[in-house]
N, C-alpha and C positions, 0 to 999 in steps of 0.2 A: 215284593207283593204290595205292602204300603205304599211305596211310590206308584204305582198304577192305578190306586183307588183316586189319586189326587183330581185330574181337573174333568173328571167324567161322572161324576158322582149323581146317582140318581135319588130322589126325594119327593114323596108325595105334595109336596108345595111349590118344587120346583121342576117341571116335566119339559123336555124341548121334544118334539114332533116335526117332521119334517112340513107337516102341513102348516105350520107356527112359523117356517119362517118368513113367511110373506109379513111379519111383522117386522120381523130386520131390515127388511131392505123396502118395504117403503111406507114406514112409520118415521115420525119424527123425533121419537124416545131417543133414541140412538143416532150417536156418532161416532165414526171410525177412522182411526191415526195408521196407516201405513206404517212399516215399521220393519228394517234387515233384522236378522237376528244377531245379536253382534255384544260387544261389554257393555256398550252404552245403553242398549234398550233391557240388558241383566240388570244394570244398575239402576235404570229408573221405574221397574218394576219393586225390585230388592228395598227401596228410598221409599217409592211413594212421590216420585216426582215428574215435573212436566219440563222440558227447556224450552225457553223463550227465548230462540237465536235474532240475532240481527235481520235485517233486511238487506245486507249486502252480502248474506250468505246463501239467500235466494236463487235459484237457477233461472230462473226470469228477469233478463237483463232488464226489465223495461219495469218491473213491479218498486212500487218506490219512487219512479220518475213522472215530474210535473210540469205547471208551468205557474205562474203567478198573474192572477187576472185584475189585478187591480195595482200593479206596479209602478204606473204612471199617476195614480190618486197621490193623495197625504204624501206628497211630494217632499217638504220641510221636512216632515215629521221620518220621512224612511230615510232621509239622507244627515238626518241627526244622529239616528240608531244607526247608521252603516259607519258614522265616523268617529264616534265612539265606537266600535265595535273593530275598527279594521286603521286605527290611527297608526298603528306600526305597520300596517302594508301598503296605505295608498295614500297619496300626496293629498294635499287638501283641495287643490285644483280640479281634481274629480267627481265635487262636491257642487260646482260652480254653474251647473246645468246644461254643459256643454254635451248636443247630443251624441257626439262621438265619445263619450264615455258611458252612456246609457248601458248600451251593451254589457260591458264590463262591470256595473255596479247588481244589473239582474241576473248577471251570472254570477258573483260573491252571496248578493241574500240568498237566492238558490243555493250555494255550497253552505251557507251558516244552518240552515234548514236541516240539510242533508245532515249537517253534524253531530245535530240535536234529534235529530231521528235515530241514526246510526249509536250514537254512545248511549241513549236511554230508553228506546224504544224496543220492546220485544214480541215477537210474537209466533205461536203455534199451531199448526193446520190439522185439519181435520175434513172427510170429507161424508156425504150425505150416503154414501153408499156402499159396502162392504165388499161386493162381486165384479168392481171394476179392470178388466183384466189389465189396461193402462197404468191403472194405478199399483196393483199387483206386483205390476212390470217395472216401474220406472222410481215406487219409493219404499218395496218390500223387496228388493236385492231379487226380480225376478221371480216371482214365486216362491222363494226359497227362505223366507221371514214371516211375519206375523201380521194381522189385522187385529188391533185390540177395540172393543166394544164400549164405548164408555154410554152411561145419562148421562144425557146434556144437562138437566136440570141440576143435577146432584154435583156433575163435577166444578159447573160454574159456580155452584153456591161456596165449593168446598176452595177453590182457588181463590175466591174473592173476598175469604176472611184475612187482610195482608194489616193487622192491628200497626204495623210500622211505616206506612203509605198512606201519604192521601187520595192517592187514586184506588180504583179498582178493575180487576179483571174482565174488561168488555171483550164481546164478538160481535163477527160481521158475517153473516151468511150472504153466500153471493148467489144472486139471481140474476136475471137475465139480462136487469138494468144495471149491473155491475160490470158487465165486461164489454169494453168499447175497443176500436178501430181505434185513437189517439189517446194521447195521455192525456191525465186530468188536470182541469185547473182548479187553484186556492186562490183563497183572500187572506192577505197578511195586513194583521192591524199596529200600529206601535205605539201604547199605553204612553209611553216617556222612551226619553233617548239611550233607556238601559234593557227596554223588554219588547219582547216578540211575542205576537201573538197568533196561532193560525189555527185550525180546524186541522192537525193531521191523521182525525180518524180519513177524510178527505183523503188521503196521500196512500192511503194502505187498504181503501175500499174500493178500487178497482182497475181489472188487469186485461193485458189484450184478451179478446174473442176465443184465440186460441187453444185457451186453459179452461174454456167453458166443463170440459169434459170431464173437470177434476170434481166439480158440483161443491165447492170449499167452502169450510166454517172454518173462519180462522179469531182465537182468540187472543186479543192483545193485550201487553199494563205497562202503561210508564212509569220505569223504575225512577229513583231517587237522583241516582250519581248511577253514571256510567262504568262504575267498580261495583256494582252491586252485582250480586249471584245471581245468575238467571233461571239457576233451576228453583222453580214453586215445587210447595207439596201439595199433593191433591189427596183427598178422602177416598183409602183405598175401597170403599165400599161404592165410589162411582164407576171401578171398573168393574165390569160386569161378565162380560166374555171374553177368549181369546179364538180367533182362528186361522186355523195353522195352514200354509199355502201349501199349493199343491204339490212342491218341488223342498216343504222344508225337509232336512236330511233328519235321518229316524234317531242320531243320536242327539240332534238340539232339541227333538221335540220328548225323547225320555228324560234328559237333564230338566227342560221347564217344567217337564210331570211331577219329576220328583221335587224340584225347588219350591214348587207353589204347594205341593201337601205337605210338607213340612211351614207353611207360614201360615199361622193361625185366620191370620186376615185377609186369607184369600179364599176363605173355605166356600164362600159362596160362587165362584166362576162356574162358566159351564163354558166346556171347550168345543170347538166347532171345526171343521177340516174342510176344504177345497177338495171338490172331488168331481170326475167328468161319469155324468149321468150315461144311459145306456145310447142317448141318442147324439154323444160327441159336445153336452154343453155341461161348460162347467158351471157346478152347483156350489152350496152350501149345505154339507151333512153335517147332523149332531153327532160330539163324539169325538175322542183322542184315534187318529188314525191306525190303530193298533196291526191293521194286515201289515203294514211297514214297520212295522217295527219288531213283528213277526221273523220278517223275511230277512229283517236284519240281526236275527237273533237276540235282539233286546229282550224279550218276552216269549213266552211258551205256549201250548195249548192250554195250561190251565190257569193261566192269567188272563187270559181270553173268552173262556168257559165258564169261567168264575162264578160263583154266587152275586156277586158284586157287579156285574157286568147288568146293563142294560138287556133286557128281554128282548128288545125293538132292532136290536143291534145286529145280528145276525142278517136279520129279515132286511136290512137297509143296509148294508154292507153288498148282500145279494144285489138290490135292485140298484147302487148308483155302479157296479163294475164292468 
């Protein structure tokens, strides 16, 4: 019975209305992370953390991929950094401005780029929209996983206290001027013969046309040393809601019921379920999908019935079946 009071809880300060959610889905408060239900997304609920994976672990072969538009400039100055930097790979004669090695030296700063992206670079997505059944589909395991609800404002603030970094937690929201037909090009600067310098928010703001659909915020932080932990903590008070797909199975969503009433610091969620309205489209209803969990005998009629139970809930149950 305590477990079911967990992520449904009703409160005079805190009310969701069907008619309120036109505020989820196209208010800017809010952003939403795709997510299977799985150990990894138990453990960064449980932590309070976000991963900030690679860019070679991307499913977009092409995200991450550039070109260098000023590679023929500061001519001396690239081919002093390229030999110090590559003295055990490549003969000195490569240096000598012979055009048939051009090739071969724009494709090594391109790979030194890529290495420095790859070992320190992190970064994790998020998209402008909660009801995308694509996205549902292809990074919530199918319907069968979660959409968590964060503030943007709250959790950028809460990521970006990193007191052991000199950088900090930036995003990139992508619009329309974000996703092109060829890949992008950078400008690469060389301070001295021992440092590189480029723009690669450049390199990770924008992706084929393709991926427009996904509507992404993605947020990124260059770590230190590429042995550093990628998972951040975030400020559990920026997650806000979860909701539960249309396909999740009734015992993952009674396990996160009861996990989350038992954690002090979650007592504020308010839980949200995927559900097909009367005329074949799928919505967004307030509320732990409790008929499923019914029918899966997780829960009874008087846990359903409850004193505890939303008034609303009956009546909106009716109207989305």
């Amino acid at each position: 019975n305590r477990c079911m009071q967990g992520l449904d809880r009703a409160s005079s300060n805190q009310t969701w209305k069907i008619i309120e959610m036109i505020d989820l889905i196209k208010g800017d408060k809010y952003i939403y992370k795709y997510v299977p239900f799985n150990e990894n997304t138990l453990k960064s609920l449980i932590k309070g953390e976000l991963w900030f994976g690679p860019l070679k672990n991307f499913n977009d072969p092409f995200d991450g991929e550039f070109d260098i538009s000023n590679f023929d400039k500061n001519i001396d100055k690239r081919n002093e950094y390229l030999k110090t930097r590559l003295k055990d790979e490549l003969p000195d004669y490569y240096f000598d401005g012979e055009p048939k090695y051009e090739l071969q030296l724009r494709h090594q700063l391109k790979k030194l780029i890529k290495q420095d992206i790859k070992d320190r670079l992190g970064i994790t997505c998020f998209s402008k929209k909660p009801d995308n059944l694509l996205m549902w589909s292809h990074y919530a395991a199918g319907h069968t996983g979660l959409c968590l609800i964060f503030d943007r404002e709250k959790l950028h603030k809460s990521l970006s206290y990193r007191p052991n970094y000199r950088s900090k937690v930036g995003y990139i929201e992508f619009g329309e001027e974000n996703y092109i037909d060829s890949i992008c090009k950078i400008e690469v600067d060389f301070p001295d013969n021992k440092s590189m310098e480029t723009r690669f928010i450049d390199i990770i703001s924008y992706k084929k046309k393709d991926w427009a659909y996904e509507e992404e915020i993605r947020f990124f932080f260059h770590f230190n040393r590429s042995s550093d932990i990628r998972a951040l903590k975030f400020n559990k008070e920026s997650l806000q809601g979860i909701i539960f797909g249309y396909k999740t199975q009734p015992d993952n969503i009674y396990s996160l019921d009861c996990m989350v009433k038992e954690m002090k610091s979650y007592e504020h969620l308010t839980a949200f379920n995927m559900r097909f309205k009367k005329d074949d489209d799928l919505s967004i209803l307030p509320g732990v999908p409790y008929d499923a969990l019914m029918k899966a005998n997780f829960i009874d009629d008087q846990h359903f019935y409850g004193q505890n139970r939303d008034k609303n809930w009956k009546r909106d149950l009716d109207y989305y079946e």
